[in-house]
N, C-alpha and C positions, 0 to 999 in steps of 0.2 A: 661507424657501425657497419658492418659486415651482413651478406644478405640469411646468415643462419641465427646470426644475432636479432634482424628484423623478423622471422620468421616466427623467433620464440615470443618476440615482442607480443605478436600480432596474434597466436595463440593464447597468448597469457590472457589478453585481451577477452579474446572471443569466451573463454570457458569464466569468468569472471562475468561476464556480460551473459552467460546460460545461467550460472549458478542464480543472481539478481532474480530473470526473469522467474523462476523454482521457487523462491522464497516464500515460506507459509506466512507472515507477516508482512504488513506495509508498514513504514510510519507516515504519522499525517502528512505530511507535504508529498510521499508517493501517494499516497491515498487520491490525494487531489488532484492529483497528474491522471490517476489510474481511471479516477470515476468521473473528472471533469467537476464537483462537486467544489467550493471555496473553500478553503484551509480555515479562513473564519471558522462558516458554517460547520464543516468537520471538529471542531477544536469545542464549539460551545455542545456538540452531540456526544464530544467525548467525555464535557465536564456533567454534562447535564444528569441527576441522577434518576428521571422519571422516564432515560431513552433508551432502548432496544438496541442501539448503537453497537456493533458488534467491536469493540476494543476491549485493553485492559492496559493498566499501569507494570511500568517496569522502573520504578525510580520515581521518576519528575516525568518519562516518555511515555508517550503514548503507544500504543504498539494496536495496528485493528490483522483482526485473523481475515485472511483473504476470500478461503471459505465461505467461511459466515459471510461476509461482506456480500460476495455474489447472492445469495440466501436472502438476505436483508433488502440488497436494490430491487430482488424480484418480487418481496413482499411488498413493497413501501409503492411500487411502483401500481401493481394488484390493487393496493388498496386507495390510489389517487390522492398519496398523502402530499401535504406540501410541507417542506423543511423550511 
């Protein structure tokens, strides 16, 4: 590999790794990276149908809107809920 051929490599990279960070959706296991929150815990808030939980279904996937989500930690947090 040639140093133009690294170059592109390593660009490829970086804009791959901005577009990621942009993403208007998480799925649960980023979610759980993102908020520090258990993927359990995330997973029973996605099924559960009496939660505020800001996801939606895509298939079998979960998908939570990023959005909302900040929305969400700021209310739940406001409101000294325990998950």
């Amino acid at each position: 590999m040639n140093l133009d051929d690294l170059k592109d490599v390593i660009k490829q990279t970086i804009e791959k790794s901005l577009l990621k960070q942009n993403k208007v959706t998480l799925t649960i296991e980023e979610c759980a990276k993102f908020t520090g929150i258990g993927r359990d815990k995330l997973r029973e808030l996605a099924h559960s149908k009496n939660s505020d939980f800001p996801c939606f279904k895509v298939g079998t996937k979960f998908l939570v809107n990023k959005e909302m989500l900040m929305v969400w930690l700021e209310k739940i947090t406001k409101e000294g809920r325990v998950l």
